[in-house]
C-alpha angles and dihedrals in degrees: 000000000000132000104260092048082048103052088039087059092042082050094043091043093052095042081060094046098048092045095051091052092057096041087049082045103050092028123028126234099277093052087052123104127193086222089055093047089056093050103048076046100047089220132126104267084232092059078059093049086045099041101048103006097234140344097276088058096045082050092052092049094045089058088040091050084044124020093077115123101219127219085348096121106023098094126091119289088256097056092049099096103051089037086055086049092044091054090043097048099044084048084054089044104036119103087222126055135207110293088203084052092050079049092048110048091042095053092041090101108055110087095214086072100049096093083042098057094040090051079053113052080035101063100028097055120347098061102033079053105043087049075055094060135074129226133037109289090058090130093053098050086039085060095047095057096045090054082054089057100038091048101052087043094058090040098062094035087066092040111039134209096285098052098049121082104216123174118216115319084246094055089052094050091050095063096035093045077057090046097050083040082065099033093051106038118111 
């Protein structure tokens, strides 16, 4: 292939990707069309079936390009829990929320995402987090902060900033630092 066809499928590729995670966004899974996803792409529904084999599999790969929680877990084993409170809080306190929550939260009632969404949290948090943590019950502790995550995100996404008090970011950090302390001890 040359260079120009390659970069217009990279481009192509990308344009459908793009699209699909602001109509999942604004949407939710059951309200998206494949047909809707190739026109707010501009793209030939079949390049979408080739590209990504059906919705439920464009779906899969929008969460997995987006749904990483960068540089969360990469600190020493000390710093986790505040750096656990400081993502959350800024999540609480930030004007814009998740896109992969607003995906999320739209697309939690269709049954045929389910295993989607729990691969995903799986593999994006709970088990990166529970191989951080000593002692047996790792996976438990490693659940029980996650809820923590996914909860306050999904608060606030249904909230919003306006409509959550929050005090001072350090104030927030400092009880949920307390809170991950707890979640995450052996």
């Amino acid at each position: 292939m040359d260079e120009t066809r390659q970069r217009d499928r990279e481009g192509t590729r990308r344009r459908i990707l793009d699209a699909a995670r602001r109509l999942f966004t604004e949407l939710g899974y059951d309200q998206v069309t494949m047909r809707l996803i190739a026109a707010e792409a501009d793209a030939n529904i079949a390049l979408i079936n080739r590209y990504f084999g059906s919705k439920r599999e464009l779906f899969a790969e929008v969460l997995a390009v987006q749904g990483r929680f960068p540089g969360l877990l990469e600190v020493p084993s000390e710093d986790l829990p505040r750096r656990l409170a400081e993502y959350v809080a800024d999540r609480l306190r930030s004007d814009q929320g998740s896109l992969i929550m607003s995906a999320l939260v739209r697309s939690s009632g269709c049954a045929e995402t389910h295993e989607i969404i729990r691969d995903r949290v799986r593999s994006a948090i709970l088990e990166p987090l529970a191989a951080r943590l000593p002692g047996g019950d790792a996976a438990f502790r490693a659940t029980a902060a996650t809820a923590m995550i996914t909860g306050v995100s999904m608060l606030s996404q249904l909230y919003g900033k306006g409509e959550l008090e929050t005090p001072d970011r350090e104030a927030v950090v400092g009880r949920l630092t307390a809170v991950f302390q707890a979640c995450l001890a052996p």
